[in-house]
C-alpha positions in Angstrom: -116.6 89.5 -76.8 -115.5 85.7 -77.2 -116.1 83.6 -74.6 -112.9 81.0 -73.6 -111.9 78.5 -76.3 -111.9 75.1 -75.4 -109.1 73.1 -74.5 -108.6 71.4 -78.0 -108.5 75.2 -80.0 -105.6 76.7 -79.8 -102.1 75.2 -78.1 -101.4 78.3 -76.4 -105.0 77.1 -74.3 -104.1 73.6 -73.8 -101.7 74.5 -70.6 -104.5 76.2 -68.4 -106.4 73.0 -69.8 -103.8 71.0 -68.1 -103.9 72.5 -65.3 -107.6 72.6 -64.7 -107.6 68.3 -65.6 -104.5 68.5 -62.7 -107.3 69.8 -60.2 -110.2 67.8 -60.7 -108.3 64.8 -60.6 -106.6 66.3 -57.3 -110.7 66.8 -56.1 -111.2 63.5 -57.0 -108.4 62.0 -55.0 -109.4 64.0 -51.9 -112.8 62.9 -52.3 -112.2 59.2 -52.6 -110.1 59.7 -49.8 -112.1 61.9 -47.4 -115.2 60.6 -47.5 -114.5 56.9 -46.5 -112.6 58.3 -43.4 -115.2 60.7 -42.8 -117.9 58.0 -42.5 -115.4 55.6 -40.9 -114.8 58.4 -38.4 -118.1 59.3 -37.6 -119.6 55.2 -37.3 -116.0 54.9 -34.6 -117.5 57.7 -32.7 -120.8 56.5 -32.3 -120.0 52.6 -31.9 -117.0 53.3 -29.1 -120.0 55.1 -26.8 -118.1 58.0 -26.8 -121.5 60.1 -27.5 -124.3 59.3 -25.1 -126.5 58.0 -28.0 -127.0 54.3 -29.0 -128.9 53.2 -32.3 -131.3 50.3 -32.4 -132.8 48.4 -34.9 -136.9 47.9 -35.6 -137.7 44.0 -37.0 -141.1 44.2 -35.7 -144.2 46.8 -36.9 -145.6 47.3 -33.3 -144.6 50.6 -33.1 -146.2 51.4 -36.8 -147.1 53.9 -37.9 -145.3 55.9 -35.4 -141.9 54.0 -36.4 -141.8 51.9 -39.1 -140.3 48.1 -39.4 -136.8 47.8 -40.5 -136.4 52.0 -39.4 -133.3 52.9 -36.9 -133.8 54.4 -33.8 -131.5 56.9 -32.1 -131.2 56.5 -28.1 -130.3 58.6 -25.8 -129.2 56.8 -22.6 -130.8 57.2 -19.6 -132.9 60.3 -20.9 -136.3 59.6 -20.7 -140.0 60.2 -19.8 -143.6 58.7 -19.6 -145.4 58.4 -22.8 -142.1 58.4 -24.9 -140.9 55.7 -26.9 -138.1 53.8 -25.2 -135.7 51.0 -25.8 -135.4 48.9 -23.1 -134.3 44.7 -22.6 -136.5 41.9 -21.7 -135.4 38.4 -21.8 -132.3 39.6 -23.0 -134.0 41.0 -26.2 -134.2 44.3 -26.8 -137.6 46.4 -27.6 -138.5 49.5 -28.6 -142.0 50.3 -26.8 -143.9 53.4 -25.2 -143.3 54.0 -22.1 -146.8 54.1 -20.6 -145.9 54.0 -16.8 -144.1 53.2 -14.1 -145.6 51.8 -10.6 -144.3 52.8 -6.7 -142.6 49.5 -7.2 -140.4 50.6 -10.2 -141.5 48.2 -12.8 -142.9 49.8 -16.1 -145.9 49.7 -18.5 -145.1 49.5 -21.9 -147.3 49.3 -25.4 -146.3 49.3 -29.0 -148.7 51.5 -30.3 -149.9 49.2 -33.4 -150.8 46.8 -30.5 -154.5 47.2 -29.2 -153.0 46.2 -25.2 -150.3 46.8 -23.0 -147.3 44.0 -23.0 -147.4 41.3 -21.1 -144.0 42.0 -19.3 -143.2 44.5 -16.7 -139.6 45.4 -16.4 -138.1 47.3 -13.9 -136.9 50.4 -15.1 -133.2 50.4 -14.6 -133.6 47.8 -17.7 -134.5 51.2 -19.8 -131.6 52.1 -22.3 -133.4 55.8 -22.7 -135.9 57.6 -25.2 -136.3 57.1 -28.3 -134.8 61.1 -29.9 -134.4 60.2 -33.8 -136.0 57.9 -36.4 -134.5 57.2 -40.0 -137.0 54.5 -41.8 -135.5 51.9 -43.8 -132.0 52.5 -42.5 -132.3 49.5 -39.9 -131.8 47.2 -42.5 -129.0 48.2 -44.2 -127.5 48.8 -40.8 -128.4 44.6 -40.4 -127.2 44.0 -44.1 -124.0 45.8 -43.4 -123.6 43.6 -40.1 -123.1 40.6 -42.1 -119.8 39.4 -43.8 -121.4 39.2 -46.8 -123.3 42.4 -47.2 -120.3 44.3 -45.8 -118.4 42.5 -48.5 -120.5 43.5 -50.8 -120.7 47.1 -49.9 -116.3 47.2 -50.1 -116.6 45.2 -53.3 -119.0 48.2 -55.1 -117.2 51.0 -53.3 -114.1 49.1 -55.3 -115.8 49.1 -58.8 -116.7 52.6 -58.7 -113.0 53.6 -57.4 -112.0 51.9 -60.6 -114.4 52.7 -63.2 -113.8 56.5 -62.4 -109.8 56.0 -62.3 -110.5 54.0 -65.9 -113.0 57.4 -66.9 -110.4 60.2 -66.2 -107.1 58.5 -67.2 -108.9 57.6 -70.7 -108.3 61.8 -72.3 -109.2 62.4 -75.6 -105.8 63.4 -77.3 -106.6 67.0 -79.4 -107.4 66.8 -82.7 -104.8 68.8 -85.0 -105.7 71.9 -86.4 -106.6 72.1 -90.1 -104.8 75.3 -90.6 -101.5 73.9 -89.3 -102.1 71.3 -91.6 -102.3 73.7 -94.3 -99.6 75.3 -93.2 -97.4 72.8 -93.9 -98.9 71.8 -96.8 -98.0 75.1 -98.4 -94.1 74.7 -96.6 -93.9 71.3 -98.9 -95.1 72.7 -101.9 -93.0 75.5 -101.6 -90.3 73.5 -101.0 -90.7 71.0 -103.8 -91.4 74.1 -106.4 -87.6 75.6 -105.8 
Protein backbone atom coordinates (compact mmCIF):
# COMPACT_ATOMS: atom_id res chain seq x y z
CA UNK A 1 0.00 0.00 0.00
CA UNK A 2 1.30 3.73 -0.95
CA UNK A 3 1.98 5.78 1.73
CA UNK A 4 0.51 9.79 1.23
CA UNK A 5 2.02 11.77 -1.61
CA UNK A 6 3.54 14.84 -0.89
CA UNK A 7 2.14 18.04 -1.24
CA UNK A 8 3.83 18.98 -4.65
CA UNK A 9 2.49 15.26 -6.44
CA UNK A 10 -0.62 15.42 -7.47
CA UNK A 11 -3.11 18.82 -7.42
CA UNK A 12 -5.88 16.92 -6.10
CA UNK A 13 -3.26 16.65 -2.71
CA UNK A 14 -2.28 20.20 -2.67
CA UNK A 15 -5.71 21.30 -0.77
CA UNK A 16 -5.29 19.00 2.41
CA UNK A 17 -1.60 20.52 1.92
CA UNK A 18 -3.10 23.78 2.32
CA UNK A 19 -4.86 23.18 4.92
CA UNK A 20 -2.30 21.41 6.98
CA UNK A 21 0.31 24.84 6.21
CA UNK A 22 -3.20 26.89 7.54
CA UNK A 23 -2.61 25.01 10.95
CA UNK A 24 0.85 25.20 11.73
CA UNK A 25 0.92 28.62 11.02
CA UNK A 26 -2.34 28.90 13.24
CA UNK A 27 0.13 26.87 16.11
CA UNK A 28 2.62 29.14 15.52
CA UNK A 29 0.51 32.28 16.14
CA UNK A 30 -0.88 30.80 19.35
CA UNK A 31 2.49 30.00 20.38
CA UNK A 32 4.14 33.31 19.88
CA UNK A 33 1.19 34.56 21.54
CA UNK A 34 0.76 32.24 24.57
CA UNK A 35 3.84 31.82 25.78
CA UNK A 36 4.89 35.56 26.38
CA UNK A 37 1.65 36.02 28.34
CA UNK A 38 2.16 32.80 30.06
CA UNK A 39 5.54 33.90 31.44
CA UNK A 40 4.29 37.49 31.78
CA UNK A 41 1.50 36.05 33.81
CA UNK A 42 3.27 33.85 35.92
CA UNK A 43 6.47 36.65 36.78
CA UNK A 44 2.90 39.24 37.79
CA UNK A 45 1.91 36.60 40.09
CA UNK A 46 5.00 36.12 41.87
CA UNK A 47 6.31 39.89 41.93
CA UNK A 48 2.58 41.34 43.18
CA UNK A 49 3.11 38.93 46.51
CA UNK A 50 0.08 37.38 45.74
CA UNK A 51 1.89 33.77 46.56
CA UNK A 52 3.66 33.70 49.88
CA UNK A 53 7.04 33.12 48.16
CA UNK A 54 9.78 35.76 47.50
CA UNK A 55 12.98 35.02 45.30
CA UNK A 56 16.41 36.34 46.21
CA UNK A 57 19.43 36.69 44.57
CA UNK A 58 23.06 34.93 45.65
CA UNK A 59 26.27 37.59 44.65
CA UNK A 60 28.32 36.01 47.30
CA UNK A 61 29.74 32.09 47.52
CA UNK A 62 29.30 31.88 51.38
CA UNK A 63 26.66 29.55 51.13
CA UNK A 64 28.87 27.25 48.46
CA UNK A 65 28.58 24.44 47.89
CA UNK A 66 25.25 24.18 49.36
CA UNK A 67 23.98 27.21 47.03
CA UNK A 68 26.00 28.47 44.49
CA UNK A 69 26.98 32.29 43.64
CA UNK A 70 24.81 33.93 41.16
CA UNK A 71 21.89 30.87 41.93
CA UNK A 72 18.14 32.15 42.94
CA UNK A 73 16.59 31.33 46.02
CA UNK A 74 12.91 30.71 46.57
CA UNK A 75 11.49 32.06 50.06
CA UNK A 76 8.90 31.23 51.79
CA UNK A 77 7.86 34.09 54.27
CA UNK A 78 7.85 33.63 57.67
CA UNK A 79 8.30 29.70 57.34
CA UNK A 80 11.23 28.72 58.95
CA UNK A 81 13.40 26.63 61.31
CA UNK A 82 16.91 26.25 63.01
CA UNK A 83 19.50 24.89 60.85
CA UNK A 84 17.79 25.97 57.58
CA UNK A 85 18.93 28.41 55.23
CA UNK A 86 17.18 31.75 55.60
CA UNK A 87 17.03 35.11 54.04
CA UNK A 88 17.04 37.69 56.36
CA UNK A 89 18.21 41.89 56.32
CA UNK A 90 21.10 43.38 58.01
CA UNK A 91 22.12 46.84 57.45
CA UNK A 92 19.52 47.10 55.07
CA UNK A 93 21.20 44.37 52.90
CA UNK A 94 19.79 41.26 52.43
CA UNK A 95 21.58 37.69 53.11
CA UNK A 96 21.04 34.37 52.64
CA UNK A 97 22.65 32.46 55.75
CA UNK A 98 21.87 29.27 58.02
CA UNK A 99 20.04 29.82 60.56
CA UNK A 100 22.12 28.33 63.40
CA UNK A 101 20.18 29.77 66.48
CA UNK A 102 18.22 31.87 68.13
CA UNK A 103 18.87 33.17 71.94
CA UNK A 104 15.98 33.84 75.00
CA UNK A 105 16.59 37.33 73.80
CA UNK A 106 15.36 36.80 70.15
CA UNK A 107 18.43 37.62 68.22
CA UNK A 108 19.84 34.90 65.87
CA UNK A 109 23.01 33.00 64.95
CA UNK A 110 23.73 32.80 61.53
CA UNK A 111 26.77 31.09 59.30
CA UNK A 112 27.29 30.73 55.58
CA UNK A 113 28.45 27.46 55.42
CA UNK A 114 31.66 28.10 53.14
CA UNK A 115 32.60 30.42 56.03
CA UNK A 116 34.74 28.54 58.86
CA UNK A 117 32.78 31.07 61.82
CA UNK A 118 29.52 32.37 62.64
CA UNK A 119 28.70 36.14 61.37
CA UNK A 120 29.58 38.83 63.18
CA UNK A 121 25.88 40.29 63.37
CA UNK A 122 23.10 39.10 65.40
CA UNK A 123 19.70 40.20 64.18
CA UNK A 124 16.71 39.84 65.82
CA UNK A 125 14.51 37.47 64.27
CA UNK A 126 11.47 39.43 63.12
CA UNK A 127 14.24 40.65 60.42
CA UNK A 128 13.90 36.93 58.92
CA UNK A 129 12.13 36.96 55.51
CA UNK A 130 11.63 32.83 55.86
CA UNK A 131 13.50 29.52 54.72
CA UNK A 132 15.16 29.05 52.09
CA UNK A 133 12.53 26.08 49.97
CA UNK A 134 13.97 26.12 46.30
CA UNK A 135 17.43 26.72 44.56
CA UNK A 136 17.92 27.21 40.71
CA UNK A 137 21.84 27.88 40.04
CA UNK A 138 22.85 30.39 37.65
CA UNK A 139 19.36 31.78 37.32
CA UNK A 140 20.22 34.84 39.76
CA UNK A 141 21.99 36.43 37.19
CA UNK A 142 19.90 36.54 34.55
CA UNK A 143 17.17 37.53 36.98
CA UNK A 144 20.03 40.72 37.69
CA UNK A 145 20.72 40.93 33.80
CA UNK A 146 17.08 41.13 33.13
CA UNK A 147 16.77 43.94 35.94
CA UNK A 148 18.67 46.29 33.91
CA UNK A 149 17.33 48.53 30.94
CA UNK A 150 19.78 47.21 28.86
CA UNK A 151 19.58 43.51 29.37
CA UNK A 152 15.79 43.61 29.31
CA UNK A 153 16.32 45.44 26.09
CA UNK A 154 18.17 43.06 24.91
CA UNK A 155 16.09 40.19 25.84
CA UNK A 156 12.74 42.09 23.82
CA UNK A 157 15.17 42.88 21.00
CA UNK A 158 16.08 38.85 20.41
CA UNK A 159 12.51 37.77 21.27
CA UNK A 160 11.84 40.38 18.20
CA UNK A 161 14.42 38.74 15.76
CA UNK A 162 13.20 35.37 16.14
CA UNK A 163 9.42 36.63 15.86
CA UNK A 164 10.72 37.81 12.47
CA UNK A 165 12.99 35.43 11.17
CA UNK A 166 10.28 32.64 11.67
CA UNK A 167 7.39 34.95 10.04
CA UNK A 168 10.24 35.59 7.08
CA UNK A 169 10.72 31.23 7.17
CA UNK A 170 6.94 30.27 6.80
CA UNK A 171 5.69 33.08 4.44
CA UNK A 172 8.83 32.15 2.11
CA UNK A 173 6.74 28.54 0.41
CA UNK A 174 8.26 26.84 -2.27
CA UNK A 175 5.73 27.20 -5.20
CA UNK A 176 5.12 23.36 -6.74
CA UNK A 177 7.03 22.36 -9.37
CA UNK A 178 4.78 21.39 -12.62
CA UNK A 179 4.31 17.95 -13.48
CA UNK A 180 6.18 16.55 -16.43
CA UNK A 181 3.29 14.59 -17.64
CA UNK A 182 1.05 17.65 -17.88
CA UNK A 183 3.71 19.08 -19.65
CA UNK A 184 3.61 16.32 -22.03
CA UNK A 185 0.28 16.50 -22.16
CA UNK A 186 0.11 19.44 -23.72
CA UNK A 187 2.86 18.94 -25.74
CA UNK A 188 0.97 16.24 -27.52
CA UNK A 189 -2.45 18.87 -27.55
CA UNK A 190 -0.04 21.35 -29.78
CA UNK A 191 1.22 18.84 -31.96
CA UNK A 192 -2.00 17.56 -32.62
CA UNK A 193 -3.21 20.66 -33.14
CA UNK A 194 -0.61 21.96 -35.52
CA UNK A 195 -0.78 18.40 -37.55
CA UNK A 196 -4.72 19.08 -38.60
Amino acid sequence: MRGPAPCDAVSHVRAPCAAKGERVKRFKKVVLVSVPLLVVGAVAVFVSGVLPYKVYVLHTGSMTPTVPSKSAVIVHEHQYHLGQVVTFTEDGQTVTHRLISINAAGLITTKGDANATADPWHPPKSQIIGGVVATVPELGYWLVYLKSPLGASSVLLAMLAIWQIWALGSSTQPEAAPMPGRRRARHRRRRMRISF
